[in-house]
N, CA, C and O atoms as CSV, one atom per row, in Angstrom:
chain,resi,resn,atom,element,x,y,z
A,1,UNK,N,N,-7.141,17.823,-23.919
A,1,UNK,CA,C,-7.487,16.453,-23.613
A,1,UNK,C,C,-8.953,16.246,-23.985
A,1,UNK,O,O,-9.760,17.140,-23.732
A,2,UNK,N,N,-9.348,15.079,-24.588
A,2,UNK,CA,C,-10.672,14.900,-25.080
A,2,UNK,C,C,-11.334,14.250,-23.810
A,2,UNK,O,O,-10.701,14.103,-22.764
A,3,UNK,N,N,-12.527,13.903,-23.950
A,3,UNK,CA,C,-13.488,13.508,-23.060
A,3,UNK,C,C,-13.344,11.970,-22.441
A,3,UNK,O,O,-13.676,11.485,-21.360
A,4,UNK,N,N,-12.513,11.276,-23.962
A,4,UNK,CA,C,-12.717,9.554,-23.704
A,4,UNK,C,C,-10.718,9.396,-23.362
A,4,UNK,O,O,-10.152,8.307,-23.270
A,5,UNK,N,N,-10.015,10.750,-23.235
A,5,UNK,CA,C,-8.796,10.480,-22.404
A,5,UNK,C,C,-9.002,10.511,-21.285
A,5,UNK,O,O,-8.563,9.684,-20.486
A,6,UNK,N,N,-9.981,11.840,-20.902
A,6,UNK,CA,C,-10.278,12.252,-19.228
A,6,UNK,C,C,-10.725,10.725,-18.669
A,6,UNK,O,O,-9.989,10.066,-17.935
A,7,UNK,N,N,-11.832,10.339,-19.057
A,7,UNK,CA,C,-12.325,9.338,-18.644
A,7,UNK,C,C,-11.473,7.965,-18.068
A,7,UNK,O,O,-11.531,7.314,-17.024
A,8,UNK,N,N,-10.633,7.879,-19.345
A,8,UNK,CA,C,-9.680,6.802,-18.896
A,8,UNK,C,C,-8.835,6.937,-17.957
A,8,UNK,O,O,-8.403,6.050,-17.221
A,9,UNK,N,N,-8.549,8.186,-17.960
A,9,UNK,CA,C,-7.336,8.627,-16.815
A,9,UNK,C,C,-8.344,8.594,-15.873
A,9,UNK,O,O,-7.985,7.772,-15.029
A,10,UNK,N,N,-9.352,9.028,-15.592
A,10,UNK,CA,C,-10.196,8.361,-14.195
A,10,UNK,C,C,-10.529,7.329,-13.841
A,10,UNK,O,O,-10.523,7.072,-12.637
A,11,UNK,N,N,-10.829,6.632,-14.550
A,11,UNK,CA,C,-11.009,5.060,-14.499
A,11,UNK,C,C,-9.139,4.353,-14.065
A,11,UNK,O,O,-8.796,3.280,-13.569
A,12,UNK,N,N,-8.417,5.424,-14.490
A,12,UNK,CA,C,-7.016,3.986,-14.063
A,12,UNK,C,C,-6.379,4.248,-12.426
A,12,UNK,O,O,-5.945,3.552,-11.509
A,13,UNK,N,N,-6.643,5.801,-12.727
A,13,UNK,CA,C,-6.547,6.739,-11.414
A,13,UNK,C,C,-7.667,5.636,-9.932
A,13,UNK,O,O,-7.259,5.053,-8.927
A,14,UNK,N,N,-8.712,5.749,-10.344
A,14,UNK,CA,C,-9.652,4.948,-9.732
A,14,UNK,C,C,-9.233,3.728,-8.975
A,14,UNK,O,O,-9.111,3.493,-7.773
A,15,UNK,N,N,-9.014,2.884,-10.285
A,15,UNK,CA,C,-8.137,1.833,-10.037
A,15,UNK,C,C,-6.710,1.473,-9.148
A,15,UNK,O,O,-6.265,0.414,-8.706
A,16,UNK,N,N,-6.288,2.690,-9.115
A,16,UNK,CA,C,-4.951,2.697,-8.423
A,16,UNK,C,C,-4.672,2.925,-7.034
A,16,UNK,O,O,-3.758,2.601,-6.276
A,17,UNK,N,N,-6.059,3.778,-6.895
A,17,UNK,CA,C,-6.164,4.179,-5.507
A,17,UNK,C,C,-6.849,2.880,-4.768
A,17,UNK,O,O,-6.882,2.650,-3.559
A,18,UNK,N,N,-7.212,2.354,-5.495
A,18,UNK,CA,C,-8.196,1.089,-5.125
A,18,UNK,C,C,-7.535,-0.323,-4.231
A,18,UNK,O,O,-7.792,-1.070,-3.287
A,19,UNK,N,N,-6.510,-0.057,-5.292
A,19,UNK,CA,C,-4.960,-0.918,-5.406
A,19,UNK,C,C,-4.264,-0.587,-4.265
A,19,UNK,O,O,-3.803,-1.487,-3.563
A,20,UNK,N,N,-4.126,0.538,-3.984
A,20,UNK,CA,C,-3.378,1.089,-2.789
A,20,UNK,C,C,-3.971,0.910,-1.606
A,20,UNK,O,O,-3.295,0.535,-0.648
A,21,UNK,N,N,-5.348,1.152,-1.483
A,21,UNK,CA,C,-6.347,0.965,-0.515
A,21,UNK,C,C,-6.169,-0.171,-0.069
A,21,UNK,O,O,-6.150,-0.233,1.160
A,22,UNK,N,N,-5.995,-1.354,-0.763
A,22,UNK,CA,C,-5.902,-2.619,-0.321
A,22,UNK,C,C,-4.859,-3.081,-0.001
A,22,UNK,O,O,-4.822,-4.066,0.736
A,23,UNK,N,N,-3.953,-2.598,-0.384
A,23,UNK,CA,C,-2.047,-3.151,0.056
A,23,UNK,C,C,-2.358,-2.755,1.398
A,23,UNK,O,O,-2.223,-3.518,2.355
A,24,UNK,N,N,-2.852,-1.349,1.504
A,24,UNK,CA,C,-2.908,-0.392,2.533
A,24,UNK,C,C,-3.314,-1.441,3.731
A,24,UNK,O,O,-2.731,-1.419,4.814
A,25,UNK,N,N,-4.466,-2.444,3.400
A,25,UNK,CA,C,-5.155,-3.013,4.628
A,25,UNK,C,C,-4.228,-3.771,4.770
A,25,UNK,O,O,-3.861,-3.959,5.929
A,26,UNK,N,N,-3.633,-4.361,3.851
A,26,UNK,CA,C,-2.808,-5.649,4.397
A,26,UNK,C,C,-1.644,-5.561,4.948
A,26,UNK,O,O,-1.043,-6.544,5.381
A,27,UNK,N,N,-1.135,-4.187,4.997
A,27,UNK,CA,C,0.143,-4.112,5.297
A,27,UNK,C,C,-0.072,-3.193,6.901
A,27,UNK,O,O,0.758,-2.990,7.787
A,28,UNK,N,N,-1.167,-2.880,6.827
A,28,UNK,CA,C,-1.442,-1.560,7.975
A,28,UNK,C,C,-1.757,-2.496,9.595
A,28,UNK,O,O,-1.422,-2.312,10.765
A,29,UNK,N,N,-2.544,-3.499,8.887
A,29,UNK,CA,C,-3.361,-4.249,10.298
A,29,UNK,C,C,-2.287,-6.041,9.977
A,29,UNK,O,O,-1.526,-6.341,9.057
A,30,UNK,N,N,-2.854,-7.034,11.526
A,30,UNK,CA,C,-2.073,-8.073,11.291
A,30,UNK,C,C,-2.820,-8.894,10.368
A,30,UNK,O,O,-4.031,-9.062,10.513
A,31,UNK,N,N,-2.079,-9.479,9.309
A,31,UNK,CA,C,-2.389,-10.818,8.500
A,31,UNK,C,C,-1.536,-11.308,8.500
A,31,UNK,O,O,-0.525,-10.980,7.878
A,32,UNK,N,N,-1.714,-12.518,9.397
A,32,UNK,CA,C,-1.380,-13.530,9.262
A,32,UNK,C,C,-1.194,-14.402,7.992
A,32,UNK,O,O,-0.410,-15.352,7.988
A,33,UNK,N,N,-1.793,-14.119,7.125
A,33,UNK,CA,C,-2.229,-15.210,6.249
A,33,UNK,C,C,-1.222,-14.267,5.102
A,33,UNK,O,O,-1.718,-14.398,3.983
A,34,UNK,N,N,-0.312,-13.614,5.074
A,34,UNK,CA,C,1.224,-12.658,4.212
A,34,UNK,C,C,2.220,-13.114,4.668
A,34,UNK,O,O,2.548,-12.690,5.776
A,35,UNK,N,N,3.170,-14.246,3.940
A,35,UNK,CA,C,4.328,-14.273,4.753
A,35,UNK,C,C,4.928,-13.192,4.539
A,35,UNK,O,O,4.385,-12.274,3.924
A,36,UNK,N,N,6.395,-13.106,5.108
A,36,UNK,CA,C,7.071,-12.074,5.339
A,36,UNK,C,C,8.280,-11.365,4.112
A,36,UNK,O,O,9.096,-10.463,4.303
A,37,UNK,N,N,8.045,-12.056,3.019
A,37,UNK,CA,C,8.688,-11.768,1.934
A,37,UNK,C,C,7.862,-10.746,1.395
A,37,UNK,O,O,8.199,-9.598,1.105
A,38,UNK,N,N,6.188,-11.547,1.240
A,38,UNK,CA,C,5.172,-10.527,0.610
A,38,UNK,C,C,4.944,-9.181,1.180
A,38,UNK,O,O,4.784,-8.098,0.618
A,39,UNK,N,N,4.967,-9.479,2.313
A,39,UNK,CA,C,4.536,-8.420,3.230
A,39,UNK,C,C,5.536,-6.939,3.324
A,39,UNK,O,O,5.238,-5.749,3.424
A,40,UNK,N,N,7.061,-7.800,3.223
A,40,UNK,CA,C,7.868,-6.829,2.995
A,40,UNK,C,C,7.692,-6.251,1.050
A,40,UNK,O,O,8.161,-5.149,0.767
A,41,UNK,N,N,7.417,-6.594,0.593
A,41,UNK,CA,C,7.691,-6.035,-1.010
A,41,UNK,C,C,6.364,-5.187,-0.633
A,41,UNK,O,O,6.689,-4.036,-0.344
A,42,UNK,N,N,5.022,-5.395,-0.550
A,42,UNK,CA,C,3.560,-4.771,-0.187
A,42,UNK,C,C,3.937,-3.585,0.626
A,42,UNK,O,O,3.686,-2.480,0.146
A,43,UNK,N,N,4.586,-3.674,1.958
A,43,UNK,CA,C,4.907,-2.180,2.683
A,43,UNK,C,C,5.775,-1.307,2.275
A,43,UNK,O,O,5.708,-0.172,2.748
A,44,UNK,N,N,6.873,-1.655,1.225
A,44,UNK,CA,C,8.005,-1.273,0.981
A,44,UNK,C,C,7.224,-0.155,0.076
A,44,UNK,O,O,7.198,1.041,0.364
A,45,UNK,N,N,6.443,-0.883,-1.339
A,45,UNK,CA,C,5.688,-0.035,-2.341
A,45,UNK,C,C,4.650,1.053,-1.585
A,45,UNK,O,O,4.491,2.220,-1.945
A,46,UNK,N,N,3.754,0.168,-0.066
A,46,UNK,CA,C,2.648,1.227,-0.031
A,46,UNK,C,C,3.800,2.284,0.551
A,46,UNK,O,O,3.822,3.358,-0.051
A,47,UNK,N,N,4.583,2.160,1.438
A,47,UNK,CA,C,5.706,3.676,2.226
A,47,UNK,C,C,5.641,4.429,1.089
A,47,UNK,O,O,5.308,5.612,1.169
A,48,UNK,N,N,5.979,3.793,-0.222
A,48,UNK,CA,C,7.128,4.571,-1.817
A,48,UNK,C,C,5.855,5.705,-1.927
A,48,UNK,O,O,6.139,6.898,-1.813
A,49,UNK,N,N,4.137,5.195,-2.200
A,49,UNK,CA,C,3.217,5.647,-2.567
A,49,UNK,C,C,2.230,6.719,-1.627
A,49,UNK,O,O,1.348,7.521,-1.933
A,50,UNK,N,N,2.948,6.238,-0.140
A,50,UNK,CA,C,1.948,7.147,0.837
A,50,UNK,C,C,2.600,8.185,1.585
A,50,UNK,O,O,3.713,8.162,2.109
A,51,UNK,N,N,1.511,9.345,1.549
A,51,UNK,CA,C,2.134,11.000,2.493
A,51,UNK,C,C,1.622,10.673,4.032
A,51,UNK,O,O,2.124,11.408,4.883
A,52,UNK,N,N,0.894,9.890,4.405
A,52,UNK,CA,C,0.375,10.116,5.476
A,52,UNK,C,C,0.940,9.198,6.425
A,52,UNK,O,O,0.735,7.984,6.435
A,53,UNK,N,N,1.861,10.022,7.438
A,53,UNK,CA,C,2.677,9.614,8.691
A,53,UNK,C,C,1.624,8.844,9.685
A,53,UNK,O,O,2.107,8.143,10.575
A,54,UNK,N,N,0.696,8.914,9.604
A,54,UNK,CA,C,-0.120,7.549,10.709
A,54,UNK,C,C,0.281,6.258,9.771
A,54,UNK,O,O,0.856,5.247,10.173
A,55,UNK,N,N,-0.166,6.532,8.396
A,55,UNK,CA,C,-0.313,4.999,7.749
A,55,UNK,C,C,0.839,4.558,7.957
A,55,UNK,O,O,1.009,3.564,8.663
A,56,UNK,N,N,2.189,5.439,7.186
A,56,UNK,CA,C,3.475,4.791,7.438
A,56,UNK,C,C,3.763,4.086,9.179
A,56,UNK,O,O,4.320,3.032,9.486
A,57,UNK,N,N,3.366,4.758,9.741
A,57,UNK,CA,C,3.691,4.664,11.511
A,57,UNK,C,C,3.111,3.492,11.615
A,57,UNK,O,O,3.689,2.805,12.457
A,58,UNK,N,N,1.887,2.775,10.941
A,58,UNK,CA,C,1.237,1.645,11.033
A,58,UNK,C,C,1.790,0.621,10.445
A,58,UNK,O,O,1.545,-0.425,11.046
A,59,UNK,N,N,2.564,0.470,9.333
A,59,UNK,CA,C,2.745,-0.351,8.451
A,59,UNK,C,C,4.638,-0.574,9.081
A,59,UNK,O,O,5.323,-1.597,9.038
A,60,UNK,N,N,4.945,0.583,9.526
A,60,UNK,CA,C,6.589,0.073,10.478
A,60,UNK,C,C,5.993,-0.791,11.915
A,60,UNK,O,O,6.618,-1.712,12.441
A,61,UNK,N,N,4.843,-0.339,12.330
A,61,UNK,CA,C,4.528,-1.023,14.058
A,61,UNK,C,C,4.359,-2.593,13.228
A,61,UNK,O,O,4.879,-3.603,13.700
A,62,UNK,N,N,3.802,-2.606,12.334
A,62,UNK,CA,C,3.735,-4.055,11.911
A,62,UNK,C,C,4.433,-4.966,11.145
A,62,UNK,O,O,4.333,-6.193,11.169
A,63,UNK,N,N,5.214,-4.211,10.403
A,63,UNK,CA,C,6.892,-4.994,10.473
A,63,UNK,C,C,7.863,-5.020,11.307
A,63,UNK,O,O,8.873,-5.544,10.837
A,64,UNK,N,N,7.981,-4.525,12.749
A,64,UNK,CA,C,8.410,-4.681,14.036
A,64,UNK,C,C,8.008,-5.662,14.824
A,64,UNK,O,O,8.602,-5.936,15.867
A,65,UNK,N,N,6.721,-6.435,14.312
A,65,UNK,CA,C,5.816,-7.029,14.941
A,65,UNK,C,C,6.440,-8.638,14.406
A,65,UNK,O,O,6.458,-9.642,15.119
A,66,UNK,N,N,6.932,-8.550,12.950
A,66,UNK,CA,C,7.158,-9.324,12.048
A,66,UNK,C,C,8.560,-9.811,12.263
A,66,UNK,O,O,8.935,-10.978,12.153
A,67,UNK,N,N,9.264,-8.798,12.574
A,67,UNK,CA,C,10.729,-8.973,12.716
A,67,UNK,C,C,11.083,-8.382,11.107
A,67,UNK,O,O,12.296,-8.535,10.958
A,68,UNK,N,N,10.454,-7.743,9.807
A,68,UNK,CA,C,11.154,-7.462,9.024
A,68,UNK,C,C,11.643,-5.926,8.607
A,68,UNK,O,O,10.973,-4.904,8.457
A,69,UNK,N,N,12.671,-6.098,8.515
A,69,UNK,CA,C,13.573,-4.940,8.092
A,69,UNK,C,C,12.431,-4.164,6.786
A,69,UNK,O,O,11.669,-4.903,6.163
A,70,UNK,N,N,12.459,-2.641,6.515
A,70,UNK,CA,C,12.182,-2.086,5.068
A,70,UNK,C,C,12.948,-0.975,4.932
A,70,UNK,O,O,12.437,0.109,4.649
A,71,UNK,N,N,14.395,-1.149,5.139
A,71,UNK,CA,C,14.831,-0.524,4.743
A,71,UNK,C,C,15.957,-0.852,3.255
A,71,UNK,O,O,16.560,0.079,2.721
């Protein structure tokens, strides 16, 4: 791998986690301001993408909260 592949693959890598980070907030804590269509497609992807059993445990307490199904 050359120098200006590494790079890019860090820069998209970067980006992705960035991406996730932020679904992460919106799906983890209450917003109000997500209806419940969005909110379900946003938790459905961050569950697909995340290992860590608190986040998931956070993002089900708040579609319980919602009334929506992700399964």
């Amino acid at each position: 791998m050359n120098e200006e592949f590494y790079n890019m693959a860090m820069d998209l890598s970067t980006r992705v986690g960035r991406l996730l980070g932020t679904i992460g907030a919106i799906v983890k804590y209450d917003n109000p301001g997500v209806d419940n269509f969005t909110f379900g497609q946003l938790a459905k992807t961050y569950i697909e993408c995340t290992t860590d059993q608190n986040d998931i445990d956070a993002v089900m307490v708040q579609a319980n909260k919602r009334g929506v199904t992700l399964s």
